[in-house]
C-alpha positions in Angstrom: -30.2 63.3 -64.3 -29.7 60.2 -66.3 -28.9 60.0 -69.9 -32.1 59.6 -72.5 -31.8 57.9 -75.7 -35.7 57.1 -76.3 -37.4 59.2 -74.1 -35.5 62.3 -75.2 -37.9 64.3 -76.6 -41.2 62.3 -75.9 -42.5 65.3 -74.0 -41.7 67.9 -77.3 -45.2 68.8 -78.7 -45.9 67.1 -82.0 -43.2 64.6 -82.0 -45.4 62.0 -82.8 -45.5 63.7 -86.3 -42.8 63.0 -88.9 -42.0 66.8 -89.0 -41.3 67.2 -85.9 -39.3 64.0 -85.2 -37.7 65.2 -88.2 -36.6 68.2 -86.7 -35.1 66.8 -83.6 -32.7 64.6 -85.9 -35.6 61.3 -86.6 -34.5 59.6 -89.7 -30.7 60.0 -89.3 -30.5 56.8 -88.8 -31.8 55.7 -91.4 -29.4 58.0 -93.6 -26.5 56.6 -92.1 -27.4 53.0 -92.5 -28.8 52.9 -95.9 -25.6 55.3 -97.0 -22.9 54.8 -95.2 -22.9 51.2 -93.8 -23.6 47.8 -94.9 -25.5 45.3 -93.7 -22.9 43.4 -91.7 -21.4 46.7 -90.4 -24.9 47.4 -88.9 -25.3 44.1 -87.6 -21.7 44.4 -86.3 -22.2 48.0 -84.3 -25.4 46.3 -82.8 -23.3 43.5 -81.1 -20.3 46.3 -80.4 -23.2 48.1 -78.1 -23.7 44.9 -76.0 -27.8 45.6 -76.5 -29.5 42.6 -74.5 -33.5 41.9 -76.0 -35.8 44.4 -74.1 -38.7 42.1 -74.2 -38.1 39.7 -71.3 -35.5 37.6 -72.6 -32.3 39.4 -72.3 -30.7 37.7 -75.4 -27.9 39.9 -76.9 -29.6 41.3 -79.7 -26.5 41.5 -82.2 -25.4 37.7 -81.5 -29.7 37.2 -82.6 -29.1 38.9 -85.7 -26.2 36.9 -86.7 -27.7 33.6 -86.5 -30.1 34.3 -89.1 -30.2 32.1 -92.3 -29.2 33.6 -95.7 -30.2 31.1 -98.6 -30.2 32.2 -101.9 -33.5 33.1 -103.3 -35.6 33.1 -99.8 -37.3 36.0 -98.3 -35.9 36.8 -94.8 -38.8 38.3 -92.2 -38.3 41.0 -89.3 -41.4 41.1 -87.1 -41.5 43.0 -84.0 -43.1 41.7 -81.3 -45.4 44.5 -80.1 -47.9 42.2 -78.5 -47.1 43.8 -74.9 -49.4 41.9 -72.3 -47.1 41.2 -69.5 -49.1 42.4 -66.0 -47.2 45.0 -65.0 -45.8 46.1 -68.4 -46.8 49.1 -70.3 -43.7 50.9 -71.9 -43.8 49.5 -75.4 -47.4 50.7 -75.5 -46.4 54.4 -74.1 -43.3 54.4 -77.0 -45.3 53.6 -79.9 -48.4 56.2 -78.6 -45.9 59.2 -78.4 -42.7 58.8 -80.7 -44.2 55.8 -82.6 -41.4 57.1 -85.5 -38.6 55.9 -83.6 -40.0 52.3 -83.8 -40.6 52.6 -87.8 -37.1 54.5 -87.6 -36.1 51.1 -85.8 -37.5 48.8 -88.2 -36.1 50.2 -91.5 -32.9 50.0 -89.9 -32.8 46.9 -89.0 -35.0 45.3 -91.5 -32.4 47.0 -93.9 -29.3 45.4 -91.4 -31.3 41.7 -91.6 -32.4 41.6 -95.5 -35.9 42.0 -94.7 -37.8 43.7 -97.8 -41.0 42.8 -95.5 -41.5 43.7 -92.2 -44.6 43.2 -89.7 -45.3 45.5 -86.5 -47.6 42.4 -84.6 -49.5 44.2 -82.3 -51.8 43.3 -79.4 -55.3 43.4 -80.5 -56.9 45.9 -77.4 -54.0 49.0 -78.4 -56.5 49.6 -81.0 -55.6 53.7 -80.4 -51.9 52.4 -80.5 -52.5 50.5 -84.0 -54.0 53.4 -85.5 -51.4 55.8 -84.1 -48.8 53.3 -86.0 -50.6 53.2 -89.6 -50.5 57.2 -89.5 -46.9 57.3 -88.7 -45.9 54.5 -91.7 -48.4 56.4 -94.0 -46.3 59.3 -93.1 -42.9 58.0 -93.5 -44.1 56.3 -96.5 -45.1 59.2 -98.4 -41.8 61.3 -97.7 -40.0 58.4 -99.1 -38.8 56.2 -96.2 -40.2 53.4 -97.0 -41.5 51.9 -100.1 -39.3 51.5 -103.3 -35.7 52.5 -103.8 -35.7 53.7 -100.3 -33.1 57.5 -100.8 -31.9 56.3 -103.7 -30.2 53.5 -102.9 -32.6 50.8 -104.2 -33.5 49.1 -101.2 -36.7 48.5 -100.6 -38.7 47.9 -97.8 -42.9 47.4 -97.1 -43.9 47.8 -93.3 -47.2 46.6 -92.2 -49.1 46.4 -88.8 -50.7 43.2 -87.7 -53.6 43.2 -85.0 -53.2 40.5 -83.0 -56.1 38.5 -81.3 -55.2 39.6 -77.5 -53.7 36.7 -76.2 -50.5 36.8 -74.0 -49.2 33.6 -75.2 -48.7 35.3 -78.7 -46.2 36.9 -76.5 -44.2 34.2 -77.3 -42.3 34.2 -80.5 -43.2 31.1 -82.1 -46.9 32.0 -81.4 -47.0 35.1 -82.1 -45.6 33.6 -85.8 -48.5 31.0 -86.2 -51.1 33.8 -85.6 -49.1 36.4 -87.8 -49.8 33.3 -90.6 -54.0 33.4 -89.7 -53.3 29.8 -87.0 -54.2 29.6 -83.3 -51.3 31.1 -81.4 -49.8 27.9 -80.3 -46.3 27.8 -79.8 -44.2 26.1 -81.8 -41.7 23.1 -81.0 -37.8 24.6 -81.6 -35.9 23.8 -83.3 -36.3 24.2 -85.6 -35.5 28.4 -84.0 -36.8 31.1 -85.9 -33.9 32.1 -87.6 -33.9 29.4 -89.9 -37.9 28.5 -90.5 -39.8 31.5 -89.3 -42.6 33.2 -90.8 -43.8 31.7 -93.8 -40.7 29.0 -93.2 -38.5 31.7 -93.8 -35.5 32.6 -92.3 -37.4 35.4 -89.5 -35.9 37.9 -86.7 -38.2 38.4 -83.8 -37.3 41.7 -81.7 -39.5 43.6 -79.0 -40.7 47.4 -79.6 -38.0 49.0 -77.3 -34.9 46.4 -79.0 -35.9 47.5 -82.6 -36.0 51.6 -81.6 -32.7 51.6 -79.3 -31.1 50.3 -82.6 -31.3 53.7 -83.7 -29.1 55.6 -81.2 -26.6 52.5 -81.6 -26.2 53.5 -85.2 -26.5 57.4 -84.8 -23.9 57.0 -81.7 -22.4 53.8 -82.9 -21.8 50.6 -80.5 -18.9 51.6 -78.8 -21.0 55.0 -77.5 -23.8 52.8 -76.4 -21.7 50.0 -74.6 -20.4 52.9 -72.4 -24.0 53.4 -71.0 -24.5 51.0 -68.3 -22.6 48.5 -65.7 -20.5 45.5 -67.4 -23.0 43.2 -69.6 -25.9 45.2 -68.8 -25.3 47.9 -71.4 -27.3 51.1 -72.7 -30.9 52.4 -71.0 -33.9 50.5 -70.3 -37.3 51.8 -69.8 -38.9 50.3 -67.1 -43.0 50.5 -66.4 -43.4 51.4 -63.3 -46.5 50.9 -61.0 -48.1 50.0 -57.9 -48.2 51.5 -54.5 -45.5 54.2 -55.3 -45.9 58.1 -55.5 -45.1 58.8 -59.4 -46.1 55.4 -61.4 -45.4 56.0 -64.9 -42.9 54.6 -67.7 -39.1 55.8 -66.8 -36.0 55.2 -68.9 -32.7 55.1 -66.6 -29.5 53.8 -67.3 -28.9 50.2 -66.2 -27.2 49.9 -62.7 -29.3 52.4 -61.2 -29.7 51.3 -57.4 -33.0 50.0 -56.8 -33.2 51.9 -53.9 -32.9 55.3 -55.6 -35.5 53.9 -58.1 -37.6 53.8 -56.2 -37.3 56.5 -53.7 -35.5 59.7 -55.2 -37.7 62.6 -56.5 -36.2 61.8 -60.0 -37.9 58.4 -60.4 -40.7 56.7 -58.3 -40.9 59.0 -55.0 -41.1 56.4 -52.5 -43.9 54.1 -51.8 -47.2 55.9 -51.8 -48.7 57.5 -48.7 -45.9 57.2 -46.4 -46.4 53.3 -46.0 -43.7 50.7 -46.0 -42.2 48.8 -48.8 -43.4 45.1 -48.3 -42.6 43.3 -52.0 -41.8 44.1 -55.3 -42.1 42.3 -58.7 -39.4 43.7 -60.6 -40.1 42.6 -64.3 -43.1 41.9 -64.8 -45.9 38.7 -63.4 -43.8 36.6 -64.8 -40.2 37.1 -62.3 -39.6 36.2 -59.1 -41.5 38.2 -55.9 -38.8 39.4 -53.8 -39.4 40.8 -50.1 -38.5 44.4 -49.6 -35.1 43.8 -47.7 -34.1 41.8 -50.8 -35.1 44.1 -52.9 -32.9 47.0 -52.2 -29.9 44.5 -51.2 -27.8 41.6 -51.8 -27.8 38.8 -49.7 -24.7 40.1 -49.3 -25.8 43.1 -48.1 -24.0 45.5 -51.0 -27.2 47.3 -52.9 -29.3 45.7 -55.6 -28.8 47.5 -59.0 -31.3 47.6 -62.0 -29.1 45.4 -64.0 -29.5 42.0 -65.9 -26.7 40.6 -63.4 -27.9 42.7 -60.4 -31.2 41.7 -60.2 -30.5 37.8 -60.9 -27.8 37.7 -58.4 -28.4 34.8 -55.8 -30.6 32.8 -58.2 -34.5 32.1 -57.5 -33.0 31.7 -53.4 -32.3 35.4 -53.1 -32.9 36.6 -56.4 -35.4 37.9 -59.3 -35.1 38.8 -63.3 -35.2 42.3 -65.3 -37.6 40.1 -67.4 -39.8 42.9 -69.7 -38.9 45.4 -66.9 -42.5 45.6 -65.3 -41.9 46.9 -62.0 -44.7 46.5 -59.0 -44.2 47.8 -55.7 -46.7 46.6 -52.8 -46.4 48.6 -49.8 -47.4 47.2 -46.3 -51.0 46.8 -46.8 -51.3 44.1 -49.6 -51.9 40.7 -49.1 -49.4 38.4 -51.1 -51.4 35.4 -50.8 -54.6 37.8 -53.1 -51.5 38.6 -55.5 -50.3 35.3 -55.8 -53.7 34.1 -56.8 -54.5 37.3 -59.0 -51.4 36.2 -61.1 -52.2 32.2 -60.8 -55.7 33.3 -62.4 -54.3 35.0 -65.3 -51.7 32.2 -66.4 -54.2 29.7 -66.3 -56.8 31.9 -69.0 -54.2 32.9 -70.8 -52.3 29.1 -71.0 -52.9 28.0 -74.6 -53.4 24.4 -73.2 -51.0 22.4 -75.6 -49.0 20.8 -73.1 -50.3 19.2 -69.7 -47.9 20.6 -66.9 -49.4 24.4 -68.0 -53.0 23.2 -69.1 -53.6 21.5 -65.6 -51.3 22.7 -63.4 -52.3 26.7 -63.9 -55.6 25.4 -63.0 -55.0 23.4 -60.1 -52.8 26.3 -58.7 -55.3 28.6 -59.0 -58.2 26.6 -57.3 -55.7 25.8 -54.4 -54.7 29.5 -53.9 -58.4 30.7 -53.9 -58.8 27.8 -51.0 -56.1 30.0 -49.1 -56.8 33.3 -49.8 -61.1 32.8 -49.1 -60.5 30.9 -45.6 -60.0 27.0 -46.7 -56.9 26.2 -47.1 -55.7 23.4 -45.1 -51.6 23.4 -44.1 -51.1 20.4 -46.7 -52.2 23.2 -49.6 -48.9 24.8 -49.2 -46.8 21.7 -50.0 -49.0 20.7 -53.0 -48.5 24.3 -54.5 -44.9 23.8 -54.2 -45.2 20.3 -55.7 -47.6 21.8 -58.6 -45.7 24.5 -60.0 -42.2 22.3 -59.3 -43.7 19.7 -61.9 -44.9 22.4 -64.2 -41.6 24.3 -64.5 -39.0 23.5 -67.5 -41.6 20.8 -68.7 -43.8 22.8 -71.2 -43.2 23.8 -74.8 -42.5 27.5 -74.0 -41.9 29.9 -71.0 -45.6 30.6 -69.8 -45.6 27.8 -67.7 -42.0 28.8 -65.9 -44.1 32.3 -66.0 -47.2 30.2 -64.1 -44.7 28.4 -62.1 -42.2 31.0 -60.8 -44.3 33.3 -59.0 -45.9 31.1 -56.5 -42.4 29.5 -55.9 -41.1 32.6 -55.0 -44.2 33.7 -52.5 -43.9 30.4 -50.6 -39.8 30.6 -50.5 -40.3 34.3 -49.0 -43.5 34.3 -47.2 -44.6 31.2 -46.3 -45.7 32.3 -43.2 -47.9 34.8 -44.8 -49.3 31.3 -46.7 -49.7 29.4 -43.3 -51.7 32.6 -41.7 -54.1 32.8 -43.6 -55.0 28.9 -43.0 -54.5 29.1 -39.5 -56.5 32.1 -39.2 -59.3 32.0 -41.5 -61.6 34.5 -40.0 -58.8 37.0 -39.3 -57.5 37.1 -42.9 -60.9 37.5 -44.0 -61.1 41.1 -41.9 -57.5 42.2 -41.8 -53.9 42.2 -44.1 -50.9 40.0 -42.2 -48.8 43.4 -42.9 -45.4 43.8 -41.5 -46.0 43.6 -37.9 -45.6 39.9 -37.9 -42.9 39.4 -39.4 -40.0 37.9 -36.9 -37.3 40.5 -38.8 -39.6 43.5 -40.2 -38.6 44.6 -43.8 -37.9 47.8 -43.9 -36.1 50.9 -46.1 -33.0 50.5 -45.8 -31.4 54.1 -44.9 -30.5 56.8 -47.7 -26.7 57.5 -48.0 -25.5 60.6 -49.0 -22.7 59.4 -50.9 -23.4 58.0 -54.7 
C-alpha cells in the first residue's frame, strides 16, 4: 500500500467537521507555523520538499513563493485556484467536499508563509454543494479561533473568503482567474508583468491550486526533507490523480509519484484494469489538455523500460513519444472508442470555452472543430488531415495563454499516433458510420504489456 498524506483519513466519518479533523491531528500545522517558524523558514521547508504545482503546471511551488514582491506598505494576495474544469479532472472537487479543512489548514499556512492578511478560495461557479461545503468549514475554523484576529495569540491575522467563479475554464488560467476575482471578464492577462509582482488588485499575489495549498501541510507537519523522500528524483511527494474512463474502479487515487503506469492501471489497489475485459487502446494522462498516447506507449518507453507516473516519466520522449502529468486527469479508452469522436469532443470544448482575445485560439479552435466533425460524420476528404495539422501548428505558442497549446496539443498528438485511424474514417465513410476502427487494424496491435512478478 502506498503512503497517504491527503487522503489519509478522507474515509473517517465526520472528518469534514473541524472536531473530527481535529482529532486526527488537523490544525497542527498551523500550530507549528504560526509558533515555531517564520515566514522564510516556511517558505524554505516548502522548497526543501521539492513540491512541484499540482494544478497542471508543475512549477516548483517553493521557488513560486520566493519570487513574490515585498514592498513596504502593500497588501500581498494568496488565491487558490479552485476553479477545477479540466475534462477529465475532478480531485480538487472530491478534496474540498470531504476534508475541505485541510485546504483552509493549507491556506493559513501559507497565507501566513506569503504575508497574505487576505486570502480568496476562487471557485468554479457549478461546485455550488462544494462552495457551501467551504463557507461551513471557514465559519468553523473561524469561530474556534483559526482565523480571524490575533490568530493563537500570536497577532497574525488572517480573513479567508470563497469566490464563485462564473464557470468558465479559461479562469483556469491565473491571470484570468485574477480579472474575474476583481468583477472583469476572465481574459487573460499579458505577463509580465507575472503575478508576483502586480496580481490581484496590483498587488504583489501567489496563485496555488487546491491540492498545492493542502500538501503544504504535511511538508510543515513532516518538514521538507520527510516529503522530498516520497517520490522518484524531481518528482517528489504524492499526487492525487482523477481517474476515469473505461477502467474497472474510476475514482480519485492518491499514489506516490513513480508508480508504474502499468500497475495504475491494472492492480487491484488502483484502477483494476480496463473495464469488461477489453483492451487498452489510448489514454490521456493529465487531463484534455496533454498529449493522447497509444496504449503500447503508455505503459513503456520508447525505450522499452516502463512508463512511471512522474513529471519526468511521463514527458520522456517529448510530444514524439511522450505526454504531461498536466492536472493529473487520467482517461483510459479501451478498444471500443473511436479517437477521431474524442478528438472532436475535446476540439468542441476548446473552442466554447476560448475567451477569443487572440486570433490563433478564436479561429483556429473553430476551424478544428468544423474540420473534425467533417471526419468523424463521413466528409472528410484526405487533404482535412493535413489542414488539421497545419491549424493547430499555427495556433500553438502563438496565443496569450496555454488554452490554445491545450486546443492545439490534442489533435497533434491523435494525427502523430493514429493517423490511420484519421484516414479510415475518410476512406470509409459508411463503415465508420456503423462500426469502431478498434484494434484489429492496426499493423502492430497495442496490447498489455505482460505483468511481472518482480517490483
Amino acid at each position: 500500500m502506498s503512503r497517504k498524506l491527503l487522503l489519509e483519513h478522507i474515509n473517517v466519518p465526520g472528518i469534514n467537521t473541524l472536531e473530527v479533523y481535529r482529532q486526527k491531528g488537523g490544525y497542527r500545522a498551523v500550530e507549528k507555523a504560526l509558533k515555531t517558524l517564520t515566514p522564510e523558514e516556511i517558505v524554505e521547508e516548502v522548497k526543501k520538499s521539492g513540491l512541484r504545482g499540482r494544478g497542471g503546471a508543475g512549477f516548483p511551488t517553493g521557488m513560486k513563493w520566493s519570487f513574490l514582491a515585498k514592498p513596504e506598505g502593500v497588501a500581498r494576495y494568496l488565491v487558490c485556484n479552485a476553479d477545477e474544469s479540466e475534462p477529465g479532472t475532478f480531485k480538487d472537487r472530491y478534496l474540498m467536499t470531504y476534508i475541505p479543512h485541510a485546504l483552509i489548514e493549507g491556506m493559513i499556512v501559507s497565507s501566513f508563509a506569503l504575508g497574505a492578511k487576505v486570502s480568496y478560495i476562487y471557485v468554479r461557479g457549478e461546485m455550488m454543494p462544494q462552495i457551501r461545503i467551504l463557507e461551513k468549514a471557514i465559519a468553523e475554523a473561524k469561530a474556534a479561533g483559526w482565523l480571524g484576529k490575533n490568530i493563537l495569540g500570536t497577532g497574525y491575522d488572517l480573513e479567508l473568503y470563497v469566490q464563485p467563479g462564473g464557470g468558465a475554464y479559461i479562469c483556469g488560467e491565473e491571470t484570468a482567474l485574477l480579472e474575474s476575482l476583481e468583477g472583469k471578464r476572465g481574459n487573460p492577462r499579458i505577463k509580465p508583468p507575472f503575478p508576483a509582482i502586480a496580481g490581484l488588485y496590483g498587488c504583489p499575489t501567489v496563485v496555488n491550486n487546491v491540492e498545492s495549498i493542502a500538501a503544504v501541510v504535511p511538508i510543515i507537519n513532516d518538514g521538507g526533507d520527510e516529503y522530498a523522500k516520497i517520490g522518484i528524483g524531481r518528482s517528489t511527494g504524492t499526487k492525487l490523480i482523477s481517474a476515469s474512463g473505461n477502467l474497472v474502479k474510476p475514482g480519485v487515487y492518491e499514489i506516490e509519484l513513480g508508480l508504474p503506469v502499468e500497475e495504475f492501471i491494472y492492480s487491484d489497489e488502483y484502477c483494476g484494469g480496463i473495464a469488461n475485459g477489453k483492451k487498452l487502446k489510448a489514454t490521456v494522462a493529465g487531463g484534455s489538455s496533454v498529449p493522447v498516447l497509444p496504449a503500447n506507449l503508455t505503459l513503456k518507453l520508447a525505450n522499452g523500460e516502463p512508463r512511471l507516473m512522474s513529471y519526468e516519466s511521463l514527458s520522456e520522449g517529448g510530444f514524439a513519444t511522450g505526454t504531461m502529468m498536466g492536472s493529473g486527469g487520467f482517461i483510459a479508452f479501451d478498444e471500443d472508442q473511436c479517437i477521431v469522436r474524442n478528438t472532436w469532443n475535446f476540439s468542441r470544448f476548446y473552442h466554447h470555452e476560448s475567451c477569443g482575445q487572440c486570433s490563433p485560439c478564436r479561429e483556429g479552435t473553430g476551424w478544428m472543430e468544423k474540420v473534425l466533425h467533417k471526419i468523424e460524420h463521413g466528409h472528410g476528404s484526405m487533404d482535412d488531415v493535413d489542414l488539421l495539422w497545419d491549424i493547430q501548428r499555427k495556433i500553438e505558442g502563438n496565443t496569450i495563454c496555454p488554452l490554445g497549446d491545450a486546443a492545439a496539443w490534442p489533435v497533434a498528438s491523435a494525427i502523430r499516433h493514429f493517423r490511420d485511424e484519421f484516414e479510415w474514417h475518410i476512406k470509409e465513410p459508411v463503415n465508420s458510420q456503423q462500426q469502431n476502427y478498434g484494434l484489429a487494424n492496426y499493423a502492430t496491435p497495442i496490447e498489455k504489456a505482460p505483468v511481472t512478478e518482480e517490483k
